[in-house]
C-alpha positions in Angstrom: 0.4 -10.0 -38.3 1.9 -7.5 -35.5 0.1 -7.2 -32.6 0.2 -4.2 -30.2 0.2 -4.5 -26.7 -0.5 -1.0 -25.3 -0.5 0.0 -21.2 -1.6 3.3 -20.1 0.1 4.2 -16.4 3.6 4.3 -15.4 2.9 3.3 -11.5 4.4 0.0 -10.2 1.4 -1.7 -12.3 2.0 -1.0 -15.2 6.0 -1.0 -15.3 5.8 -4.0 -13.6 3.4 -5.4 -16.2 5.9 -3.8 -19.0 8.8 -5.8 -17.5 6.8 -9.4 -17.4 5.4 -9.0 -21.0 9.1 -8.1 -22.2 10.3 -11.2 -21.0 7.8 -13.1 -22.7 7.6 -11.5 -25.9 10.7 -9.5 -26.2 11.9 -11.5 -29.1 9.1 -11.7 -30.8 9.2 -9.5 -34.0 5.3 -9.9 -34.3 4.5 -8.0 -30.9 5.2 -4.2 -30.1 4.8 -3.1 -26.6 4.2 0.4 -25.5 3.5 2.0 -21.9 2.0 5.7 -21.8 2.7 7.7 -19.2 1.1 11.2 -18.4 3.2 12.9 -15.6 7.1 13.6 -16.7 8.4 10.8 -14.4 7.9 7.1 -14.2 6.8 5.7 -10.8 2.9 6.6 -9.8 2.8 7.3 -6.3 6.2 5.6 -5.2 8.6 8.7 -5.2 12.2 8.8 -3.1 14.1 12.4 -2.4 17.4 13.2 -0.7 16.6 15.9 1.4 19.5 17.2 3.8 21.0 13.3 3.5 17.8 11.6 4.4 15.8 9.7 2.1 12.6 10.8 2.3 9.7 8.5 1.0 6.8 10.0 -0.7 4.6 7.1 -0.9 5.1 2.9 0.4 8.0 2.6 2.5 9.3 -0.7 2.0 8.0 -4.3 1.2 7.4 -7.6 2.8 9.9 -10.2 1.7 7.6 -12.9 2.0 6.5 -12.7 -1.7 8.6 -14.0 -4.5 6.6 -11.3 -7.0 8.5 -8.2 -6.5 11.5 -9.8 -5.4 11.3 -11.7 -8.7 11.5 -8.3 -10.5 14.4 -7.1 -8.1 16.5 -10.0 -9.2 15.4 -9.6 -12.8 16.9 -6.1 -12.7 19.9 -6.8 -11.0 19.1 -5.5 -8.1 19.1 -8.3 -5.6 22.8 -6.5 -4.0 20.3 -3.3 -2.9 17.8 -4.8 -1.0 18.7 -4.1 2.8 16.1 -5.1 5.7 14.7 -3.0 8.3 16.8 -2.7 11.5 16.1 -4.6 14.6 15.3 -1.5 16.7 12.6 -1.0 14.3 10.9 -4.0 15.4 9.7 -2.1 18.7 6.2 -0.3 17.3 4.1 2.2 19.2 0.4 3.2 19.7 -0.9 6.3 21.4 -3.1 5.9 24.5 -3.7 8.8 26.6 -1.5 11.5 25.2 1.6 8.4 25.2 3.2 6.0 23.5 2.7 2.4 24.4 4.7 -0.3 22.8 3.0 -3.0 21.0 3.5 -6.5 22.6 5.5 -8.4 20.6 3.9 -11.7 21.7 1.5 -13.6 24.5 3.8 -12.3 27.0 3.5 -9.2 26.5 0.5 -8.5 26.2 -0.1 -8.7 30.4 2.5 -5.5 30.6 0.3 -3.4 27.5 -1.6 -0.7 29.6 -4.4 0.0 26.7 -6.1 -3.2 27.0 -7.6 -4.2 31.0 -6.7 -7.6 32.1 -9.9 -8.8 31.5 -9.6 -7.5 27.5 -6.1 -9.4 27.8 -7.9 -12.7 29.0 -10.4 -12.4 26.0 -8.0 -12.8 23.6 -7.4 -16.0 24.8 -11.3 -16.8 24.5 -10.3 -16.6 20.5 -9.5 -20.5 20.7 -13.6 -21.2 21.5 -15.6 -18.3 19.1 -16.6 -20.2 16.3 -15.9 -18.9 12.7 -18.1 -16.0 10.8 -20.4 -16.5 8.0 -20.7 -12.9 6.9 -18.3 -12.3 3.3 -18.5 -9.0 4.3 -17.6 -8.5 7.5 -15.7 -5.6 8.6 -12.2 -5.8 10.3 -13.8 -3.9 13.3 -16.5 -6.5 13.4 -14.0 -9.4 12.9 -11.6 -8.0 15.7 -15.0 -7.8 18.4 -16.2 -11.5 17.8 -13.1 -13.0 17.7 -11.1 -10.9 20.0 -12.9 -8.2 22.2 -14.1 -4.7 21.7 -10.9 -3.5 22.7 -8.2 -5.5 21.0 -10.4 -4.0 18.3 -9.8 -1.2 19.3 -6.5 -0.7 20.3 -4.8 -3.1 17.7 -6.4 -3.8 14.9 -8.1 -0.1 14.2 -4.3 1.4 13.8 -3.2 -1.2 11.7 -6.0 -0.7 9.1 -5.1 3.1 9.4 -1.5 2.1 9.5 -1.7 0.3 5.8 -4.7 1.5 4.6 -5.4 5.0 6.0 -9.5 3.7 6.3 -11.8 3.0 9.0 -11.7 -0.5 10.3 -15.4 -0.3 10.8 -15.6 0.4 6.9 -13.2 -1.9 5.3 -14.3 -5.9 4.8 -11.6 -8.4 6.0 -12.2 -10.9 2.9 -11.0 -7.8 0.7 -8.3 -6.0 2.9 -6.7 -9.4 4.6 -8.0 -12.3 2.7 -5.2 -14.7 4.2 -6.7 -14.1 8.0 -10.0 -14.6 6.0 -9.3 -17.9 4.8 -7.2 -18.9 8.0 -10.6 -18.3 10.0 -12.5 -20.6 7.7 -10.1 -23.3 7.1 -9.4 -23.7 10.8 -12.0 -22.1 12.8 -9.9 -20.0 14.9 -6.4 -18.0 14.4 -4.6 -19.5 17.6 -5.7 -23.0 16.4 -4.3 -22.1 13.2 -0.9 -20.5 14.7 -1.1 -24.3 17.0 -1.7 -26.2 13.6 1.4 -24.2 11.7 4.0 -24.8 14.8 2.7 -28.9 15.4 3.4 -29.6 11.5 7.4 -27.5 11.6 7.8 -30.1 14.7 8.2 -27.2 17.0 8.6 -23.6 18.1 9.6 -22.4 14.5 6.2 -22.7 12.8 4.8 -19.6 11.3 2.0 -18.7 9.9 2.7 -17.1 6.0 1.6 -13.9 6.3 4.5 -12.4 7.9 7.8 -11.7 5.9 10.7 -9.0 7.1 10.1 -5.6 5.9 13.0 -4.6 3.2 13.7 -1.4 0.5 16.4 -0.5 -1.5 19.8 1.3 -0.4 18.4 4.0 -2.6 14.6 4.2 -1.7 11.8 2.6 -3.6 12.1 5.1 -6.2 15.4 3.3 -7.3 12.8 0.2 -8.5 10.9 1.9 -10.6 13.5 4.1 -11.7 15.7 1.0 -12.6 12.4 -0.2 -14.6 12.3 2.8 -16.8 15.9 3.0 -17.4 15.7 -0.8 -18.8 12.4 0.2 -20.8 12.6 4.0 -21.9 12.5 3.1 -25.3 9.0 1.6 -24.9 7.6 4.4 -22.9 5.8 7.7 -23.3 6.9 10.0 -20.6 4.1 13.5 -20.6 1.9 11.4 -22.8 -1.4 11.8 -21.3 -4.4 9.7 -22.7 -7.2 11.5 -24.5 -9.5 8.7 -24.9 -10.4 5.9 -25.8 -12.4 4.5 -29.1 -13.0 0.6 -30.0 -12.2 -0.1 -33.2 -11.9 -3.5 -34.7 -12.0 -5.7 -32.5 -9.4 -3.6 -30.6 -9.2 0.1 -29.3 -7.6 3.2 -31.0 -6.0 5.3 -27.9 -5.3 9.1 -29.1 -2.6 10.9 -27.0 -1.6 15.0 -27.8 1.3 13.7 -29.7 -0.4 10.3 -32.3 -2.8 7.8 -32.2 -2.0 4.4 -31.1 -3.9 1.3 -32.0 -4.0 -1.3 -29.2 -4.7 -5.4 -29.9 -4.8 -5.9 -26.1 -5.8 -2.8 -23.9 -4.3 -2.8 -20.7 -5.5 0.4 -17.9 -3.3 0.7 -15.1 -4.3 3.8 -13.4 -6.4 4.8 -10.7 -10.0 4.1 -10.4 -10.6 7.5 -11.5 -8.7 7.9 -14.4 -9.8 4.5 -15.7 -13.3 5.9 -15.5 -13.1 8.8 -17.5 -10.8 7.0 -20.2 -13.7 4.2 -20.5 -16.3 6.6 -20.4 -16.8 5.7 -24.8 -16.2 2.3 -24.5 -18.4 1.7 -21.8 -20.6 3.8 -19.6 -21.4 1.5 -17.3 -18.0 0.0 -16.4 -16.7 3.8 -16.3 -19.8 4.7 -13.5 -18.5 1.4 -11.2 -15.1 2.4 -11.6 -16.3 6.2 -10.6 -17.8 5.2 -7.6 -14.8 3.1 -5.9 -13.7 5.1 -3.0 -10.5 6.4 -2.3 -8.7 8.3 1.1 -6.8 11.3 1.1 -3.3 11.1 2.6 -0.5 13.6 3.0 2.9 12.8 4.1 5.0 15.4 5.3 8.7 14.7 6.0 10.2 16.7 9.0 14.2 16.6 9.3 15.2 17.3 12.8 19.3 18.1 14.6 19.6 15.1 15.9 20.6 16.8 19.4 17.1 18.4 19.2 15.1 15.0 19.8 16.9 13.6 22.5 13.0 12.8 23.5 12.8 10.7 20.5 12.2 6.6 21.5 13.6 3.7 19.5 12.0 1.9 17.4 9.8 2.2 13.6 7.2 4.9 15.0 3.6 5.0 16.2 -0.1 5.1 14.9 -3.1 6.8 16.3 -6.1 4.9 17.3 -8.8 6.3 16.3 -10.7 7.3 19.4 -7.6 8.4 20.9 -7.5 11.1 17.7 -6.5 14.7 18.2 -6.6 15.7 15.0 -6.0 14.4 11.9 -2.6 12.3 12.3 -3.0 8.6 11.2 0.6 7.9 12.7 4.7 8.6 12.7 7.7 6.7 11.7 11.1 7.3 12.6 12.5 7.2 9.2 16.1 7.4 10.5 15.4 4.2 12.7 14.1 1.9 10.5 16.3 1.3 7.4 20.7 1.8 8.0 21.7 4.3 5.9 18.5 6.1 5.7 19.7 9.7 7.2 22.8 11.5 7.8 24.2 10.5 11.0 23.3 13.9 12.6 20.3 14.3 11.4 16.7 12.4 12.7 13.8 11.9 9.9 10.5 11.8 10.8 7.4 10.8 8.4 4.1 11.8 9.1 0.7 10.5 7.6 -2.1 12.9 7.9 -6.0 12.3 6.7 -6.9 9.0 5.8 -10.8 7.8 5.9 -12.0 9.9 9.1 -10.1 13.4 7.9 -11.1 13.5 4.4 -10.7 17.2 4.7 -7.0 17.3 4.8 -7.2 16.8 0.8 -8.0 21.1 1.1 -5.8 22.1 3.1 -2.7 24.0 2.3 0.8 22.8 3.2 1.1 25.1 6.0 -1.5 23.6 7.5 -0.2 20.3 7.1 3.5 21.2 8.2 2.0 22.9 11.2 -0.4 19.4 12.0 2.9 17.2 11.3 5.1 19.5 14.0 2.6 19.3 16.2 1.9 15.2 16.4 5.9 15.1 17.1 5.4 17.5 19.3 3.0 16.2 21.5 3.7 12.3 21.5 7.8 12.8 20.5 8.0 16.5 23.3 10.1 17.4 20.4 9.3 21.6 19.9 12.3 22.1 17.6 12.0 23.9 14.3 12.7 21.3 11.8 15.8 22.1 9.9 13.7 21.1 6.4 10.4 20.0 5.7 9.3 18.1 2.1 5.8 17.4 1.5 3.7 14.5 -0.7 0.3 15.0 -1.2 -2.0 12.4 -2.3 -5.3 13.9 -2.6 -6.7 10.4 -3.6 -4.3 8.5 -2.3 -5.5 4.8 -1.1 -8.4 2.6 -2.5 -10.9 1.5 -0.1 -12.0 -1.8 0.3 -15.1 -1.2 1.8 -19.0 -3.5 1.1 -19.9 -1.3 -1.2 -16.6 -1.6 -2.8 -17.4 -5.6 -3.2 -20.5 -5.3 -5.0 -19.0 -2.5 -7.4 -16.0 -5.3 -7.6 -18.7 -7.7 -9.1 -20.3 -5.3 -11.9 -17.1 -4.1 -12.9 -16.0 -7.7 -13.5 -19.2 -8.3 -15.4 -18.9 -5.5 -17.9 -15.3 -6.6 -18.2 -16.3 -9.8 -19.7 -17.4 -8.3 -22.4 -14.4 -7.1 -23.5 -11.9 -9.6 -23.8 -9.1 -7.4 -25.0 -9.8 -4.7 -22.6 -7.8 -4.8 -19.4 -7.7 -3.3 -15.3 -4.4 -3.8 -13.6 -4.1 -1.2 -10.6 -4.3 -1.4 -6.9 -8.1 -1.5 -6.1 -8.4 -4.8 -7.7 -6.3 -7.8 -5.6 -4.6 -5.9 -2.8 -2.8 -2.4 -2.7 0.8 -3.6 -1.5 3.9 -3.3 -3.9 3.7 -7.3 -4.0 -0.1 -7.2 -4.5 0.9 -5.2 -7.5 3.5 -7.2 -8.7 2.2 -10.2 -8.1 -1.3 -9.3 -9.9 0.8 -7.2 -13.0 2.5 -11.0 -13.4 -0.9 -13.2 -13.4 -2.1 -10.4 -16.0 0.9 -11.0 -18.0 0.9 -14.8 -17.8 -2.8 -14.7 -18.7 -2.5 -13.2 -22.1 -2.6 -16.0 -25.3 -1.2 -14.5 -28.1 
């Protein structure tokens, strides 16, 4: 008897899960795949466009190579020959602090030459070895960074970063959820630097590293040429400006009607956003549809700002800076020097910069027009780059609900929706507000999902 695997969402999740359940049931005549897709292109948020000879991303920017999951895929489709790694000037990373740009310290030693944080803040870092380990699940990051490190590496360097990957509030987001790995270092060893100690005394040296680092890579051709690749190799199983109706059960499995036929699906699998998933569940099951309704997600917009290179001789080296966010003008999360941090990013007279705008404390920006947002992205380069040249293009990406937020009440809503999920065993989630938002969180969970299925 055929069975009919059916995915609804053409984001990294779902082509991602496409690609793994091809290579384990390709050959099989019994089992028909099939990937619906409502927007005209393939991809979700990741999105790549040549403007003026720069590559301008409209959502992630790269990946960590510390995964095998998406690198996996890369290989799979032949793509190993296009992955390129950040340049070494785009290891220097700012933060704003009164009106300027600080660099990060790259290390111990630098931290004594990094203005934001007073000596004695420096010296309590150091105090991390002693503080004993936390006991609350649900701990923010901001409450994880002041026990373990001081209010103001808090502060100063751990608040950007949470805006920096997840455009939220570090006093909102839970560290078990958003970085489970510094989660579980804490209670395996009690403290980070004895964990760091632990990791160099077992490599028999200086070389130990703790494993959640990795170099930051893309593609020659932007991240759009991954999922492009993906639905070039599988456009014969996927239904491009086929948006999803509904959804009905029906024998044991679920009937999915689109504008253009009715599919039956043996094995169910959603993998859009919160959201979406909510309203598509709303017949199957109203409770599971009201959870996934009430998960939380940021706006962000990205605006793209191509400069004449001899207009930004203000411009410093490195991958960009983020805003903390007490040190907020407006609404700017942070800037990357696009043109810096990949080779072959921008024409060689041009400069790129990419700026993120909104996140958890501007939820407003999702309103605004896009001369608004142009004029708040010139401004931040203004100000922090003294760059008051008119950009020679602009392209903008707006994600009016962009980033999931891993927040408490986002961990008990995690624990219904997994409750009402067990009663449907042929009825699916795979998208990025369930086991991490990253490209490899989303490769590596569209796998497992894959790996899971016994048919």
């Amino acid at each position: 008897m055929t069975k009919q695997i059916l995915i609804i969402g053409g984001g990294l999740s779902g082509l991602s899960l496409l690609h793994h359940f091809y290579r384990r049931f390709g050959n099989r005549e019994d089992i028909k795949l099939r990937l619906l897709e409502r927007e005209s292109h393939p991809g979700g948020d990741i999105s790549t466009r040549e403007v003026d000879g720069c590559l301008f991303e409209g959502g992630p920017n790269g990946f960590l190579n510390n995964r095998e999951s998406l690198l996996q895929i890369i290989d799979d489709l032949k793509l190993k020959d296009q992955v390129i790694e950040a340049s070494p000037q785009a290891a220097r990373r700012y933060i704003v602090y009164k009106n300027a740009l600080h660099c990060l310290p790259s290390g111990p030693r630098g931290l004594f030459g990094f203005a934001p944080l007073p000596l004695m803040s420096k010296l309590r870092i150091f105090a991390e070895y002693f503080v004993p380990k936390g006991g609350d699940p649900d701990e923010t990051v901001a409450e994880f960074g002041r026990r373990r490190f001081g209010r103001n590496f808090a502060r100063y360097l751990l608040d950007p970063m949470v805006s920096g990957v997840f455009a939220g509030r570090s006093d909102e987001l839970v560290l078990r959820e958003c970085f489970p790995r510094i989660h579980e270092l804490e209670q395996e060893h009690g403290s980070l630097i004895h964990a760091l100690l632990t990791a160099r005394k077992a490599s028999g040296g200086m070389s130990g590293r703790i494993s959640f680092g990795g170099k930051l890579c893309s593609l020659k051709k932007g991240m759009g040429q991954l999922t492009g690749r993906l639905y070039e190799k599988y456009k014969d199983l996927i239904g491009l400006a086929e948006p999803v109706l509904g959804i009905e059960p029906s024998g044991g499995g679920y009937v999915v009607p689109t504008g253009r036929m009715k599919y039956y699906a043996d094995e169910l699998y959603i993998c859009t956003p919160a959201k979406e998933a909510a309203r598509l569940l709303k017949g199957v099951d109203n409770g599971l549809a009201e959870n996934l309704e009430r998960i939380e997600y940021v706006p962000v917009c990205v605006a793209g700002l191509v400069y004449n290179k001899e207009k930004t001789p203000d411009i410093p080296q490195g991958f960009g800076f983020l805003v903390p966010s007490d040190q907020q003008q407006g609404p700017v999360l942070g800037v990357l020097f696009s043109d810096q941090i990949f080779p072959g990013r921008c024409h060689p007279d041009k400069r790129l910069c990419r700026i993120m705008i909104g996140g958890g404390r501007h939820r407003e920006v999702a309103e605004w027009n896009d001369e608004k947002i142009i004029d708040t992205a010139r401004q931040a380069v203004k100000i922090f780059c003294k760059v008051d040249a008119v950009p020679a293009r602009v392209v903008l990406k707006v994600h009016r609900k962009g980033i999931p937020q891993y927040t408490r009440r986002y961990s008990g809503l995690k624990k219904h929706i997994e409750r009402h999920l067990a009663e449907h065993p042929h009825l699916h989630l795979n998208s990025n507000y369930i086991g991490g938002i990253s490209m490899n969180d989303c490769a590596a969970n569209s796998r497992s999902a894959a790996e899971k299925l016994d048919i």
